[in-house]
C-alpha positions in Angstrom: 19.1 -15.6 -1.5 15.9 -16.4 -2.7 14.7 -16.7 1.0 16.0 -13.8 1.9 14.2 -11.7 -0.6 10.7 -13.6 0.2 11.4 -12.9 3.7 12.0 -9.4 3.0 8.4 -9.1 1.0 6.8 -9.8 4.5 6.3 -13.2 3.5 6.4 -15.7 6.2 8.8 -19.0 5.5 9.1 -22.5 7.4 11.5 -24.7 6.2 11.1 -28.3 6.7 13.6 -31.4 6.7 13.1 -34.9 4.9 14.3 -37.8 5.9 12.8 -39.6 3.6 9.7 -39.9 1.0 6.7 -40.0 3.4 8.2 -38.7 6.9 5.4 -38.4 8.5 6.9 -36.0 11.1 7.5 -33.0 8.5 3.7 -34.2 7.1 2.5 -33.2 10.4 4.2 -30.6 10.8 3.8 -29.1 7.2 -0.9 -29.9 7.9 -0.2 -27.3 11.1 0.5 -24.1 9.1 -2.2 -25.4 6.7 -5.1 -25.7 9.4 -3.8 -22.7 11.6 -3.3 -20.2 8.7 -6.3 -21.1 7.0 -4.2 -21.8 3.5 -6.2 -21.6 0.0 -4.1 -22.4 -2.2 -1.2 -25.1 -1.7 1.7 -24.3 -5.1 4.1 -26.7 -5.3 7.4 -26.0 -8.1 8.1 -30.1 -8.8 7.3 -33.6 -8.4 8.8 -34.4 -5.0 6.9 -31.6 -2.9 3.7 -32.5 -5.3 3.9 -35.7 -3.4 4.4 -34.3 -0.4 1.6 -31.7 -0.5 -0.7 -34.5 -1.9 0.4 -37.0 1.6 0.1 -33.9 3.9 -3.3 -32.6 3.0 -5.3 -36.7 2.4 -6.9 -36.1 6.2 -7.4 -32.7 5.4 -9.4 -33.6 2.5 -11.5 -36.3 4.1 -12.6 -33.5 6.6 -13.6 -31.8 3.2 -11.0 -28.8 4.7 -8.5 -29.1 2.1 -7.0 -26.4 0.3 -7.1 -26.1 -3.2 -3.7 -28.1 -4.6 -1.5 -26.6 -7.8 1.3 -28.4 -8.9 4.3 -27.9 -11.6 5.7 -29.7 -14.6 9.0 -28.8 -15.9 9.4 -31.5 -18.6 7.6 -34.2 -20.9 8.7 -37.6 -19.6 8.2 -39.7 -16.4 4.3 -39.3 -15.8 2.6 -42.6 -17.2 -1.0 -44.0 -15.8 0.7 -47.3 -15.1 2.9 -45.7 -12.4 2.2 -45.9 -8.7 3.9 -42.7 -8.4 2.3 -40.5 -11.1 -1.4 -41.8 -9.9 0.1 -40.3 -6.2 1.3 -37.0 -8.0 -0.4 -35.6 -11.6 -2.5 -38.1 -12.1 -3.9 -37.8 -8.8 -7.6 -36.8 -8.9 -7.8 -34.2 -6.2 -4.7 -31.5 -8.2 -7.3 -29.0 -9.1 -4.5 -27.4 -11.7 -1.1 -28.5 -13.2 0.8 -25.8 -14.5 2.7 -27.0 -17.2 5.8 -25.0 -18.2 5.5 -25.0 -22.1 2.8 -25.9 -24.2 5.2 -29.1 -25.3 4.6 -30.1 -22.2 1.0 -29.5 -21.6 0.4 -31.7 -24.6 2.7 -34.1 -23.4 0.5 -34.8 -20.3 -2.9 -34.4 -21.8 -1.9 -37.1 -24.3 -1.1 -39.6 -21.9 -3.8 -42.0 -22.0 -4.3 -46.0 -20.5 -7.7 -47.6 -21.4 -9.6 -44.9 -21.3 -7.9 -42.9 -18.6 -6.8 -39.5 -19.1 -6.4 -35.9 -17.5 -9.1 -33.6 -18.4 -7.4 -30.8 -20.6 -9.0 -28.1 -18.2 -6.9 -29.2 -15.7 -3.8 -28.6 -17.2 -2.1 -25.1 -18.4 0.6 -23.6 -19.7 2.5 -20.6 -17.8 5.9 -19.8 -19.3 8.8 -19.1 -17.1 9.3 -15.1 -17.3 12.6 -13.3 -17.6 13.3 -10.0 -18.0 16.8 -8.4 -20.1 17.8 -6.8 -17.0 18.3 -9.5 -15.4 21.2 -10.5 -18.1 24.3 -7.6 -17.8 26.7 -10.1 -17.3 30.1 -9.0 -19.6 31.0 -11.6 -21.8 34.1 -14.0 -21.0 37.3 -14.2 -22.2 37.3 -17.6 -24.1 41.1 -17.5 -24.4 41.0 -19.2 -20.9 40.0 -22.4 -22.5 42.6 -21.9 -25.0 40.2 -21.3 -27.8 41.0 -19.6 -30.6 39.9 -15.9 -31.2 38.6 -16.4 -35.2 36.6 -19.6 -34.1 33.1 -19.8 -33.6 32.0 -20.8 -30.4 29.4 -23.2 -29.8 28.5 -23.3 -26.1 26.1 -25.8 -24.3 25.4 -25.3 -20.9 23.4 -28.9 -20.0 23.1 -31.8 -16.9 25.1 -34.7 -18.1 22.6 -36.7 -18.9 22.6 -39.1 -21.9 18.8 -37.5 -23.4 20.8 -34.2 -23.5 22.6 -35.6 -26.4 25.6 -34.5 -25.9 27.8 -37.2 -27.7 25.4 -36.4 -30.3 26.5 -32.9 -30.4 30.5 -33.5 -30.6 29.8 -36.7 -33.2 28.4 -33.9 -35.3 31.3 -31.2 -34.7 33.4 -34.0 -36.1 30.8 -34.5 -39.7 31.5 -30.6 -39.7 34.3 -29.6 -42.4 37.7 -29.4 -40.7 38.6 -26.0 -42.2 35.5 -24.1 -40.7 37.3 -23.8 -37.1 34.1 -24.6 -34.8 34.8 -25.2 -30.7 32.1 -26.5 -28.7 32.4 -25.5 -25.2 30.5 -27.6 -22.7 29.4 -26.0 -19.5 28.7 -28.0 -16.1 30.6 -31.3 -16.3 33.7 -32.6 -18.1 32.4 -35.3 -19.6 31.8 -38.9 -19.4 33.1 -42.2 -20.8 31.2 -42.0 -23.5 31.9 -38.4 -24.6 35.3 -38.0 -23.6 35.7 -41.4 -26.2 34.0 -39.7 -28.9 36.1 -36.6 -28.3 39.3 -38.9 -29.0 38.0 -40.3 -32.3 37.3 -36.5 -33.5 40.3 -35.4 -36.0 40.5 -32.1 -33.8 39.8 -32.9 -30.3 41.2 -30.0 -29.2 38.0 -28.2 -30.6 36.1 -30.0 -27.5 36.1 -27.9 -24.1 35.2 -28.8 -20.6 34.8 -25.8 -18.2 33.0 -28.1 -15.8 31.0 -26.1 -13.4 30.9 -22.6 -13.5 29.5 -19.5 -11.2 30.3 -17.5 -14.6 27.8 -19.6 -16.7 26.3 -16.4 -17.9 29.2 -14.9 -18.8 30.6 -17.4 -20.7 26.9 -17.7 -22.9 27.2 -14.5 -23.5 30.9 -14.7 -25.2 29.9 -17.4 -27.5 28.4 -17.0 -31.0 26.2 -20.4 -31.1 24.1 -21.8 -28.0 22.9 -25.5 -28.5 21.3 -27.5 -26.8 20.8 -31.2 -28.8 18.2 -32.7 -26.4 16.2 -35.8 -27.6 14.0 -36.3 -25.4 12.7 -35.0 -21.7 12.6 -31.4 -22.0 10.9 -28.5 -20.7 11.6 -24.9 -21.4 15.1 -24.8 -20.9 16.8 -21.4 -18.7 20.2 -22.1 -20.3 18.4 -21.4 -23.6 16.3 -18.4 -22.9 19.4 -17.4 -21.1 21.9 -17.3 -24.4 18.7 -15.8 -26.2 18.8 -12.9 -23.5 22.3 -12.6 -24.2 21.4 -12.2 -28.0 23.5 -15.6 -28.6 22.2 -17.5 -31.6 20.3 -20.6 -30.7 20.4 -24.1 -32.1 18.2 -26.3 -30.7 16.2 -29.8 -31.4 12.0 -29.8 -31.5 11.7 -31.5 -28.0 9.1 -30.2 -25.3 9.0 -26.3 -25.4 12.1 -25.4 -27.1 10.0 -24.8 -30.9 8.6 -22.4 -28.7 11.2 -20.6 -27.7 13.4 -20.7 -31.6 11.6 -20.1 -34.4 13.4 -21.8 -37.5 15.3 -19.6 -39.7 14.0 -16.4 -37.7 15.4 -15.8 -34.1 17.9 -19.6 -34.8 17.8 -23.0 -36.3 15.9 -26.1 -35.5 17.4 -29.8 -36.0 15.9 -33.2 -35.5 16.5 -34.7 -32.5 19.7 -37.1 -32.9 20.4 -35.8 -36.4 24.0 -35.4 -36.4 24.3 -34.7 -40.2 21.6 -31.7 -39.7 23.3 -30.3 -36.6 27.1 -30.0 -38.5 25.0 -28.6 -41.4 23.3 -26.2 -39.4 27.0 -25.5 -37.4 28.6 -25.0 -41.1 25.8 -22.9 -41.8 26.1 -20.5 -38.8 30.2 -20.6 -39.3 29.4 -19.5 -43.2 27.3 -16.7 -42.1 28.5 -14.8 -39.3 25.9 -11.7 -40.4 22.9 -14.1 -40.2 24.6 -15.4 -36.3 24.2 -11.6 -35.9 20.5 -11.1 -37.1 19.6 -14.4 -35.6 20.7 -13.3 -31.8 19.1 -9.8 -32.4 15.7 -11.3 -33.3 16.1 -13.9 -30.0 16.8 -11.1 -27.6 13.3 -9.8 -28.9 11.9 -12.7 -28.9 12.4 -13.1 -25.0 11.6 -9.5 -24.1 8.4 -9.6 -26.2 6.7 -13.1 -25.1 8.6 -14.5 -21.8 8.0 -11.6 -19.7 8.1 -11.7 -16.2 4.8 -9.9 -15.7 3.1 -12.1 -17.9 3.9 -14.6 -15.7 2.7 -12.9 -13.0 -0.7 -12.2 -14.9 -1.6 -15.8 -15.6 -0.8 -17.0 -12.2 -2.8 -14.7 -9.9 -6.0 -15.3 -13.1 -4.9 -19.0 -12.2 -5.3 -18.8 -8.8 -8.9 -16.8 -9.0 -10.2 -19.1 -11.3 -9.4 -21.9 -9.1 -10.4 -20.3 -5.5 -14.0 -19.2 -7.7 -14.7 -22.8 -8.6 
C-alpha cells in the first residue's frame, strides 16, 4: 500500500532482492540509479539498508561522487564502538546525519563512548515520528470476545514478544494488584511464551490474562480499553502502539526507557513507573482502577498531547530543513 501511494506521488520505485548481507549483485545494481539519476541525498529508515547504502556507495565515495548519506535510529541499544557492525553503520565516519527518533535516543548514541571515541553531537538529531488524529477513526472493539468482563478495567499492551518488553513483568504485577479491583490485561500480538504463560498459572486469577495473538483490529481493540501499557526495560524508541492508544485518548502507563518520558508526562497526560518495578506498576494499575475520572482526564490530555507536539507536518518541517542543511554543507 505504501508503494502504491509513492508511486501514485510521481515518485519513481525500484525494488531490490537480498540474498544475503553484502550481495554484491543488488550493490551494483542499487550504485546504477545512484550515478544515472544524479542522487543527493541517500535516507535510509533502519540498520540493515544503512549497511547497505554504506557498501553500495564505498567506490562512489572514493571517486569523491558520493551522495550525501542519512540514516535512522529507532531504539537505544545495539550500537557500541567495539562492534564491527556499528563502525560499518552509525559509527561509520562518512553518515553525514543520524536521525534519531526521540531525544532518548539521540542521547543514547551521543553517549556511547570507547577511549576517546565518540559521534560528534552535530551529527545526530532528533525527528519525532508524526501522526495525525485522523488517521485514528477506528470504533472501539467489543472486548466481550475475549470473555472479559464489562465492569473491568482493561489494560491492553500491544508489544513484540521479546523478553526487554517486560511482559512477565507486567502480569507478575497484575497478580501484586488487589484481587477485588477486577483488572484484565489483554496482550496483543502473541500468546505468550513459556515464561509468561507460567507466570499466568501462578496468578490467583489467570483468567484476568488475555491472548488475542495477532490482530488486523489492533487499533480497534486500543481503542476499547481503558489502560495502555507498555512495561519495557530496556531498548526502546518512540513506541507507535503508544502514540497509538494516546490518539485513541486511552490512558498510558508506561516505564522511562528511550522516548516514552517524552511521549507521557507523569501525572498529566498518564503514569510513569520504573522499569521492572512490579510493585509500582500494580500501584499505578490500582490507582487507575480507583479513579476511573482521572483514566478519563488522563486520555483527554494524551489525545492533545499527540495532536499538539507529534504532528505529521512537523515532521515534514524538520526533514526537508534536515536535508538543506546537509546538501548546503
Amino acid at each position: 500500500t505504501y508503494v502504491a501511494g509513492i508511486q501514485d506521488w510521481g515518485i519513481p520505485v525500484t525494488h531490490f532482492s537480498w540474498k544475503e548481507r553484502q550481495d554484491r549483485a543488488a550493490l551494483e545494481a542499487k550504485r546504477k540509479p545512484v550515478l544515472e539519476d544524479d542522487i543527493d541525498i541517500i535516507h535510509t529508515g533502519n540498520s540493515r539498508t544503512t549497511l547497505h547504502m554504506v557498501l553500495a556507495t564505498r567506490p562512489l565515495a572514493r571517486k569523491g561522487r558520493s551522495p550525501k548519506l542519512i540514516a535512522y535510529l529507532g531504539v537505544t541499544g545495539n550500537v557500541t564502538w567495539l562492534s564491527p557492525l556499528s563502525w560499518v553503520r552509525f559509527l561509520n565516519p562518512r553518515i553525514d546525519r543520524i536521525i534519531c527518533v526521540a531525544e532518548g535516543v539521540r542521547q543514547y548514541l551521543i553517549n556511547v563512548k570507547f577511549l576517546g571515541f565518540k559521534l560528534d553531537p552535530k551529527k545526530v538529531v532528533t525527528i519525532h515520528k508524526g501522526h495525525r488524529l485522523e488517521w485514528y477513526m477506528e470504533q472501539p472493539a467489543d472486548l466481550a470476545q475475549f470473555n472479559i468482563p464489562s465492569n473491568a478495567m482493561v489494560v491492553t499492551c500491544a508489544s513484540r514478544l521479546r523478553p526487554r518488553k517486560g511482559l512477565t513483568e507486567l502480569v507478575r504485577a497484575l497478580g501484586k494488584t488487589d484481587p477485588d479491583k477486577l483488572i484484565h490485561v489483554l496482550f496483543l500480538g502473541h500468546e505468550g511464551n513459556k515464561e509468561i504463560l507460567e507466570a499466568v498459572a501462578e496468578l490467583p486469577h489467570p483468567n484476568r490474562v488475555h491472548f488475542a495473538g495477532y490482530r488486523l483490529d489492533a487499533p480497534s481493540i486500543t481503542a476499547a480499553s481503558d489502560v495502555f501499557c507498555l512495561p519495557v526495560l530496556r531498548g526502546e524508541g518512540l513506541s507507535r502502539a503508544v502514540i497509538e492508544g494516546m490518539a485513541y485518548g486511552v490512558t498510558p502507563l508506561v516505564t522511562p526507557v528511550g522516548g516514552n518520558t517524552e511521549l507521557v508526562i507523569d501525572g498529566e497526560c498518564g503514569l510513569v513507573v520504573p522499569a521492572g518495578d512490579e510493585s509500582a506498576l500494580a500501584a499505578a494499575m490500582e490507582h487507575l482502577y480507583d479513579h476511573p475520572s482521572l483514566r478519563a482526564q488522563y486520555g483527554l490530555a494524551a489525545r492533545q498531547r499527540i495532536d499538539r507536539y507529534f504532528r505529521s507536518e512537523d515532521t515534514i518541517r524538520k526533514t526537508l530543513e534536515l536535508y538543506r542543511e546537509v546538501m548546503s554543507e
